[in-house]
C-alpha positions in Angstrom: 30.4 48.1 18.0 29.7 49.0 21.4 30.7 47.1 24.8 29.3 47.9 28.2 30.0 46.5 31.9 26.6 44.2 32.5 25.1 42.0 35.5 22.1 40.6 35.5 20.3 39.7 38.8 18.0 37.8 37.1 15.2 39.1 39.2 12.1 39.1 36.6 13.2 35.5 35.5 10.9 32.6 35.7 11.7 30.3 38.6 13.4 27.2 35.8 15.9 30.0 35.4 17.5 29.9 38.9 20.0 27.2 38.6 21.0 28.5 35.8 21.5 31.6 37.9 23.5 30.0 40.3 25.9 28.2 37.8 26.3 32.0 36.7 27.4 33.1 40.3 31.0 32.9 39.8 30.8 35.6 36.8 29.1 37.8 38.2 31.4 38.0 41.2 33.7 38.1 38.5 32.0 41.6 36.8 31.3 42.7 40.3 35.3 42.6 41.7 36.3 43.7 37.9 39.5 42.4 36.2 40.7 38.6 37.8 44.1 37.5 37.7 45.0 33.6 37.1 48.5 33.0 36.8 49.7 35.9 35.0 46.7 35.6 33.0 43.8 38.5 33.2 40.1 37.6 32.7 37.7 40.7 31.6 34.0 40.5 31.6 32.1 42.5 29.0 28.6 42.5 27.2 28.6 42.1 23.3 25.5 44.0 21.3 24.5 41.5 18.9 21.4 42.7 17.0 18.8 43.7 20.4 20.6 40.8 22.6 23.4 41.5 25.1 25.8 38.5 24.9 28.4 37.9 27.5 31.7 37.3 26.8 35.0 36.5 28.7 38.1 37.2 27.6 41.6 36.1 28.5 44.5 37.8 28.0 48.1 36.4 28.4 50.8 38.0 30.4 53.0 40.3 28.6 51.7 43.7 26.1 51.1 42.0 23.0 49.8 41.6 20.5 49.2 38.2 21.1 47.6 35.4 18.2 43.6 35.9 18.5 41.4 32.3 19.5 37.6 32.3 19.5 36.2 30.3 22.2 32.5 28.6 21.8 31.5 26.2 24.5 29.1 23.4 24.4 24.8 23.3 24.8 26.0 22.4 28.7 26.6 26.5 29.3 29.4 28.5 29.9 31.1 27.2 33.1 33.8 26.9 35.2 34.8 24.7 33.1 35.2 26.9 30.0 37.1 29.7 32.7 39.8 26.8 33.0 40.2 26.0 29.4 40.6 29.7 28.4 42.5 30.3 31.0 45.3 27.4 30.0 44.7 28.7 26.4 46.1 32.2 27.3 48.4 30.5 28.9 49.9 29.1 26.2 50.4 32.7 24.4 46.8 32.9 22.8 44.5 36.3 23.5 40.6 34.1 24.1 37.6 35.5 23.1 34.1 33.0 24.4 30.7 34.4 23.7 28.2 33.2 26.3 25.9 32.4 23.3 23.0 30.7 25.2 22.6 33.1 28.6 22.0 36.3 26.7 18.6 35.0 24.7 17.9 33.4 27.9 18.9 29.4 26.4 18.5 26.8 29.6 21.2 24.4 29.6 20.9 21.4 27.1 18.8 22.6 24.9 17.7 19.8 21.9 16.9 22.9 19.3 19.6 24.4 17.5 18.6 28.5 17.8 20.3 29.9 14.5 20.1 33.5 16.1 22.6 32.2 18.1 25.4 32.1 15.5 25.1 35.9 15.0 26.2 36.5 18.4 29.3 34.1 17.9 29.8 36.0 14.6 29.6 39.4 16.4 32.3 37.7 18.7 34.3 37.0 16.3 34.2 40.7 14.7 34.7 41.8 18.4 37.9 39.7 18.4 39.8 40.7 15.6 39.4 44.4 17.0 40.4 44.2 20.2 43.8 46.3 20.0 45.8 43.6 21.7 45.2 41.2 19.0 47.4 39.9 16.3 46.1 40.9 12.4 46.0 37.7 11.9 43.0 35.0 10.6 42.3 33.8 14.0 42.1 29.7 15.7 38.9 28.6 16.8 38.6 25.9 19.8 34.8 24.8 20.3 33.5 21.9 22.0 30.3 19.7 21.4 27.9 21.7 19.4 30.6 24.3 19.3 31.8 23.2 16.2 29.0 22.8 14.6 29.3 27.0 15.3 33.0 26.6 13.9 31.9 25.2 10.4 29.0 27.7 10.1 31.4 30.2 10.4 34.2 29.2 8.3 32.2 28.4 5.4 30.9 31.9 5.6 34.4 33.9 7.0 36.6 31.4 5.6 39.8 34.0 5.2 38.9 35.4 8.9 39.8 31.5 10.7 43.3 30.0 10.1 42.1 26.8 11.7 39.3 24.9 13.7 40.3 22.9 17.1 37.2 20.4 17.5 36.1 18.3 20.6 33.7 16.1 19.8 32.5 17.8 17.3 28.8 18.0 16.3 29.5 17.9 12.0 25.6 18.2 11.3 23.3 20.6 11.9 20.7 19.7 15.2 17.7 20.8 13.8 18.5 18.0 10.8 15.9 15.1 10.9 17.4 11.9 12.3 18.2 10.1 8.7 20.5 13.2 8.2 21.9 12.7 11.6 22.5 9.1 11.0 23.9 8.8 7.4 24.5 12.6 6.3 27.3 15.3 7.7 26.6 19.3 7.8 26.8 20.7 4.3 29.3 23.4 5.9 31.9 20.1 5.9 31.5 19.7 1.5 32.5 23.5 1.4 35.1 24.5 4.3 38.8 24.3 3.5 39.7 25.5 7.1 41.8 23.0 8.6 40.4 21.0 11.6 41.8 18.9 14.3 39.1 16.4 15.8 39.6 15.2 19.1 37.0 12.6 20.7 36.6 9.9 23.3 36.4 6.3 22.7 34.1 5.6 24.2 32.0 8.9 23.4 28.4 8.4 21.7 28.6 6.3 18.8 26.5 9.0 16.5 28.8 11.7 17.4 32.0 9.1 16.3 30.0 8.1 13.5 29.4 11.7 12.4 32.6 13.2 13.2 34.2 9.9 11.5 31.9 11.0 8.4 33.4 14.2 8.4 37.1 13.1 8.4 37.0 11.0 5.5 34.8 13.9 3.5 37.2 16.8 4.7 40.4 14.4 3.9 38.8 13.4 0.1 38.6 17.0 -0.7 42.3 17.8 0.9 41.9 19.4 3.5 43.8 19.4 6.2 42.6 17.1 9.1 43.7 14.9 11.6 41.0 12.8 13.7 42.3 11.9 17.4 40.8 9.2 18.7 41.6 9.2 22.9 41.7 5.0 24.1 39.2 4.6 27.3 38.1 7.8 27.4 34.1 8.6 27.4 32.2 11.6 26.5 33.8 14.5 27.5 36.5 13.3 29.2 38.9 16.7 29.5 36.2 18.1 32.2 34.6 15.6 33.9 34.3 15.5 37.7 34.9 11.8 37.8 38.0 11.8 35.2 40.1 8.4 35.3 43.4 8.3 35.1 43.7 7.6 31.4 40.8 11.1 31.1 43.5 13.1 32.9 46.3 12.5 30.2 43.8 12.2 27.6 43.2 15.6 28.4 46.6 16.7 28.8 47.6 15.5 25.2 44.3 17.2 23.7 45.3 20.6 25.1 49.3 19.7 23.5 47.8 18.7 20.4 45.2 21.7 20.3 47.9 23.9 20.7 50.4 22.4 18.0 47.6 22.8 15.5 47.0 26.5 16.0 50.5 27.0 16.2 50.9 25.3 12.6 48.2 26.8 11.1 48.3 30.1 12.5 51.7 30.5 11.5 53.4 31.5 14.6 56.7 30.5 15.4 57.5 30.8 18.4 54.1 31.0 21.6 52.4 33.6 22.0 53.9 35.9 19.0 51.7 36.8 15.6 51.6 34.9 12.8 54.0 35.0 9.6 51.9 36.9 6.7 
């Protein structure tokens, strides 16, 4: 699996392509000035060969030599942001090395998009791979933390590398599959949920869509029947994603601040480690 240094100008795209562009600004500073430092933690930019797409990832590594307890990233159909930086950032922080596949810029995805492109879940797979070979990383099953449709990535993948993922952290979790028609949306959860036995923490808003509560709230009661693990977090007066929002109340802010402790408590259980930041027990 090869790796390679990559900016793209994005000269020969079309002209909808240059906010998207701009939103990517900060990375490619990023790739340009090389290795960042945030608080003892070190971002590196690299490009990911996933079949003939090149997917960007960022990856955060904590202070110290490792090896340190693996955690694969996947953001939401809003695009990898500044946003994301922050959140992988807090999550090497806490003693995890953070792998997050750009999985919409490399095929060239606009923001928001309604379509679920199944390509896509190769690259997160080839993320994952990437992960679990990076030589600072524990030999561990690795934690995933996803947000939005991220999840829906999350089940995909464990039903399919179940033994690879020690556990699934989910905000707002999309448990059915996009493309589904809308009585499937409405009444049905992901197929992915009746086969999975990866434990999942499921974090949401509110005061977030009521399909997505309904949906996720599907999933819980499915995932607990079969027994597996699961705990479903419900946050009082909070809306739709309300750990990143510009206009965060007061009540958003420590919403958000108890998501990242519970997060963090729930990899820690189910990966096994003992103490932050050290590998999991066999």
């Amino acid at each position: 699996m090869k790796t390679r240094s990559h900016i793209d100008t994005g000269a020969r795209r079309a002209p909808g392509r240059r906010a998207a562009i701009w939103r990517s600004l900060p990375l490619l500073l990023a790739l340009l000035a090389g290795p960042l430092w945030a608080d003892g933690v070190t971002l590196r930019n690299v490009t990911l060969k996933s079949g003939d797409v090149d997917v960007p990832l960022e990856i955060a590594v904590p202070p110290g030599a490792g090896p340190f307890p693996p955690v694969l990233y996947i953001h939401a159909k809003r695009g990898y942001e500044a946003e994301d930086r922050r959140h992988i950032t807090e999550l090497a922080q806490q003693g995890y090395l953070v792998v997050a596949p750009d999985w919409q810029s490399g095929r060239m995805i606009e923001r928001w998009p309604a379509e679920h492109d199944p390509a896509t879940e190769n690259d997160v797979e080839a993320a994952l791979g990437y992960l679990k070979a990076l030589p600072e990383t524990c030999k561990q099953p690795v934690g995933i933390v996803a947000l939005s449709r991220g999840p829906y990535y999350a089940i995909r993948l464990a039903a399919k590398r179940g033994p690879d993922i020690a556990a699934i952290v989910s905000y707002y979790g999309h448990m059915q599959n996009p493309n589904a028609p809308e009585p499937d949306q409405l009444f049905r959860i992901a197929p992915e949920v009746m086969q999975i036995t990866t434990p999942i923490l499921y974090l949401i808003g509110e005061q977030d869509f009521e399909l997505r509560r309904i949906n996720g709230g599907r999933a819980f009661y499915a995932l607990w029947e079969r027994g597996v693990p699961v705990e479903y977090q419900v946050y009082p007066l909070a809306r739709r994603a309300f750990d990143f929002r510009p206009d965060q109340t007061p009540e958003e802010k420590i919403a958000t601040r108890h998501a990242r402790q519970r997060a963090d408590q729930w990899l820690q259980r189910w990966m096994k480690l003992d103490r932050p930041g050290q590998c999991g027990r066999p």
